[in-house]
C-alpha positions as CSV (number, residue, x, y, z in Angstrom):
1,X,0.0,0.0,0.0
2,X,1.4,3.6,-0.7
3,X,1.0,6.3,1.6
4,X,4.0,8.4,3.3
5,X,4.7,8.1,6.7
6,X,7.4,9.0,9.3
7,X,8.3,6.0,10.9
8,X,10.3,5.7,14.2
9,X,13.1,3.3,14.1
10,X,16.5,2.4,15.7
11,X,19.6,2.1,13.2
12,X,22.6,-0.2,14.2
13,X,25.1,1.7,12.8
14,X,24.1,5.3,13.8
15,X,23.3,4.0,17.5
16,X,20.0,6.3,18.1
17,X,16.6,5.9,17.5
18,X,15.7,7.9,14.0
19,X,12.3,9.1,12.1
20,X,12.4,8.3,8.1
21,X,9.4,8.3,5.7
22,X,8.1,5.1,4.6
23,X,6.0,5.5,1.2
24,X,5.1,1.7,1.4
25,X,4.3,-0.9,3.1
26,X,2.4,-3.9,3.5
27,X,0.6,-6.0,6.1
28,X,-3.1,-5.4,7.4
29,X,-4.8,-2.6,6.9
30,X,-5.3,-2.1,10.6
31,X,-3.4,-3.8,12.6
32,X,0.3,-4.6,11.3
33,X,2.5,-3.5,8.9
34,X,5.9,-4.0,7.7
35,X,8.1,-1.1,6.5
36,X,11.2,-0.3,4.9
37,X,12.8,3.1,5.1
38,X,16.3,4.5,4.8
39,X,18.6,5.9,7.8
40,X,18.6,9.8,7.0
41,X,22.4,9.5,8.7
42,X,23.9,6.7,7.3
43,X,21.3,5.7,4.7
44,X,21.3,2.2,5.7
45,X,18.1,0.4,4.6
46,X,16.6,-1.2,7.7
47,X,13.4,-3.4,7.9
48,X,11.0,-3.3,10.5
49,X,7.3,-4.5,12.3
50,X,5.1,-1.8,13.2
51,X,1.2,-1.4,14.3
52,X,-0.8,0.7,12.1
53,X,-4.3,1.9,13.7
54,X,-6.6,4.9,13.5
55,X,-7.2,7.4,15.7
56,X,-10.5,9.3,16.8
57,X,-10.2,11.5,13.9
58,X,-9.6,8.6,10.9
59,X,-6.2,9.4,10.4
60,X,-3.1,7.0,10.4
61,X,-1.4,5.9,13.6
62,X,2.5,4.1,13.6
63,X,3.9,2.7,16.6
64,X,7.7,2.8,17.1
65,X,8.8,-0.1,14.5
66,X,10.8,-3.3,16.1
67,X,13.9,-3.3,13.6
68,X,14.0,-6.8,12.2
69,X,16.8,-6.7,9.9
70,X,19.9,-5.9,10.2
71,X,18.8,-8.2,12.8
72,X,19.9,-7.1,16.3
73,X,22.2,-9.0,17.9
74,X,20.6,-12.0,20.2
75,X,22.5,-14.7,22.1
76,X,21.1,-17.9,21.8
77,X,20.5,-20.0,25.0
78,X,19.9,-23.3,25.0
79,X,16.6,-25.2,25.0
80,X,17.5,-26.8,28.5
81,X,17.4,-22.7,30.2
82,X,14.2,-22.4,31.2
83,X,12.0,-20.2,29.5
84,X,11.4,-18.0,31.2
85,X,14.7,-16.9,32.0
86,X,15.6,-16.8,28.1
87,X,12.4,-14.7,28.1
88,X,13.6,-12.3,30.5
89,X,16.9,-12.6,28.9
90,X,15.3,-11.4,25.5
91,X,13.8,-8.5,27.1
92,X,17.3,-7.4,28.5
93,X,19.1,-7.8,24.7
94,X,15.9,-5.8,23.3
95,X,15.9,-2.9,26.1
96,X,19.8,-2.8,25.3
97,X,19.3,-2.4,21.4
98,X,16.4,0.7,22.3
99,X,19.0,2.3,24.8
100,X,17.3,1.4,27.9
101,X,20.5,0.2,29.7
102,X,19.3,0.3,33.6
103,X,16.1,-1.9,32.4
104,X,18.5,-4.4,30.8
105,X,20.5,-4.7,33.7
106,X,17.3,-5.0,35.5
107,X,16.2,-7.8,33.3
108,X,19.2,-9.8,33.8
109,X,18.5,-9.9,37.6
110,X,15.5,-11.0,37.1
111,X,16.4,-14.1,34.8
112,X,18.9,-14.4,38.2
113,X,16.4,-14.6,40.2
114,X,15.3,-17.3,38.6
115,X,18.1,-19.4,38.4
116,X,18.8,-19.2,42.1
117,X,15.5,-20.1,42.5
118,X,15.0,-23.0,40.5
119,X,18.5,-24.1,41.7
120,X,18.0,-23.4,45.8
121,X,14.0,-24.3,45.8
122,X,13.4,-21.3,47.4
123,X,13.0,-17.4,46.5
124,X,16.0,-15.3,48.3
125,X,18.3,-11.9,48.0
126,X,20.0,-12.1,45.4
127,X,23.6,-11.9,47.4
128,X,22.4,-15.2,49.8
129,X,21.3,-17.3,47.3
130,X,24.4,-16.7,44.7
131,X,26.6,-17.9,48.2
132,X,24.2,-21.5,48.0
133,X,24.7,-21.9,44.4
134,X,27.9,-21.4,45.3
135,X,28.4,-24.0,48.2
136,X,26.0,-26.5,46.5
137,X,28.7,-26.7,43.4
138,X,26.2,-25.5,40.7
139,X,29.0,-22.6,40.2
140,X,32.6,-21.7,40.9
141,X,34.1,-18.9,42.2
142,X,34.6,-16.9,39.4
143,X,31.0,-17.1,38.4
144,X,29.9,-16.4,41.7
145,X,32.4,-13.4,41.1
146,X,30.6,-12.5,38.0
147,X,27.1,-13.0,39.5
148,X,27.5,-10.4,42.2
149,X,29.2,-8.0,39.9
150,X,25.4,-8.4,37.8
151,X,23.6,-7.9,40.8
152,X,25.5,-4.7,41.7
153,X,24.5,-3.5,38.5
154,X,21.1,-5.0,38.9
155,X,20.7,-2.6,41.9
156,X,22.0,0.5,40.4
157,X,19.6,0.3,37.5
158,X,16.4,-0.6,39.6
159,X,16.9,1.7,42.5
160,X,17.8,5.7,42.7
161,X,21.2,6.6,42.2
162,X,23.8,8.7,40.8
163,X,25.4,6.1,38.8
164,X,24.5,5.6,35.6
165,X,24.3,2.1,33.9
166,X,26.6,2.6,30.8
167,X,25.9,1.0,27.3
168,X,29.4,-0.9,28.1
169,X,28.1,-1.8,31.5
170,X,24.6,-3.1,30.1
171,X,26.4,-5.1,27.5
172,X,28.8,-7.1,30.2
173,X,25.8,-7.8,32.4
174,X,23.7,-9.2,29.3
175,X,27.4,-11.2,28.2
176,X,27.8,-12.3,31.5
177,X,24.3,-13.3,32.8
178,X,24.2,-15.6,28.9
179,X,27.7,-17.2,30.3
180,X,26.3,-18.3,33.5
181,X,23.4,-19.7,31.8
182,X,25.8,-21.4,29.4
183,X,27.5,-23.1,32.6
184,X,24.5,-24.0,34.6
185,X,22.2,-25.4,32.0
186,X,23.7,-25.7,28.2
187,X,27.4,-27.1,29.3
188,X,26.2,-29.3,32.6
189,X,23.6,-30.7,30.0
190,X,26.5,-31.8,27.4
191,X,28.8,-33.0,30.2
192,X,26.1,-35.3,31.4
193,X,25.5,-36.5,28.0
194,X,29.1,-37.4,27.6
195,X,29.3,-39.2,30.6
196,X,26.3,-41.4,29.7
197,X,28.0,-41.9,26.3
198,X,31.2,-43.2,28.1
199,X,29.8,-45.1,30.4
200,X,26.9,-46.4,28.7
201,X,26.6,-49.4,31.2
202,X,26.9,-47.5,34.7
């Protein structure tokens, strides 16, 4: 369908969130819509998923478009991390690509949360239950390490304070809270399955 409209969109390569007119798209008429438009700074083409509606007057309404391509940059946890921790990890990776450092930080706690949780069978500060995880052997030291360093960050992002969660900051808690996962679930899983396959009559 033709018809020019600003849409609101966040390039990769410019790092900001930018408005560029879209004469086409296509999807429903009401409901959603796919667009392409060019970066006004860079010119990059970028694709995106928007909702289209009408307001009280019968003109055209765009929501903020989810870039889909260049695709943002997602790590993939495995199937055996629960879902709803890759969930919550998902929202941290998509609050990081919209700027929203503190949330993603906040995020990553959360999928924490639920790892001590499931682990421990209980619900418990974040600070006592990485110290079970800890003494139970689920992880080392160093993980522990990088566990409370997420926390800390989790805090300053969720609570008032003068520090500011960086872009670099957000992007260690997201690597690091993936890496934990990686260890607890995705690598225990594969070293289990080894140990089956080499001792197949144990």
């Amino acid at each position: 369908m033709s018809i020019k409209q600003i849409i609101v969109i966040d390039c990769p390569q410019c790092e900001v969130r930018i408005k560029s007119e879209a004469t086409t798209w296509v999807g429903d008429a009401e409901e959603h819509a796919y667009v392409l438009v060019e970066c006004p700074s860079c010119h990059q083409a970028l694709f995106g998923a928007t909702s289209v509606f009408r307001d009280e007057y019968g003109n055209w309404g765009w929501d903020t478009a989810e870039r889909l391509w260049p695709a943002p940059a997602v790590a993939a946890l495995g199937p055996s991390v629960p879902a709803a921790a890759r969930r919550d990890v998902s929202a941290a990776q998509k609050c990081f690509n919209h700027g929203i450092y503190p949330a993603a930080a906040v995020m990553c706690g959360r999928a924490l949360e639920r790892l001590i949780k499931e682990k421990t069978g209980k619900s418990q500060m974040l600070a006592k239950g990485l110290a079970d995880l800890k003494l139970q052997g689920v992880i080392d030291e160093r993980l522990r390490e990088w566990a409370d360093a997420l926390r800390v960050e989790r805090n300053i992002g969720a609570h008032a304070s003068d520090t500011e969660t960086t872009k670099e900051d957000a992007q260690d808690i997201i690597d690091f809270t993936v890496a934990i996962f990686d260890y607890v679930y995705t690598l225990a899983e594969k070293y289990d399955k080894y140990l089956r396959r080499k001792s197949p009559n144990e």
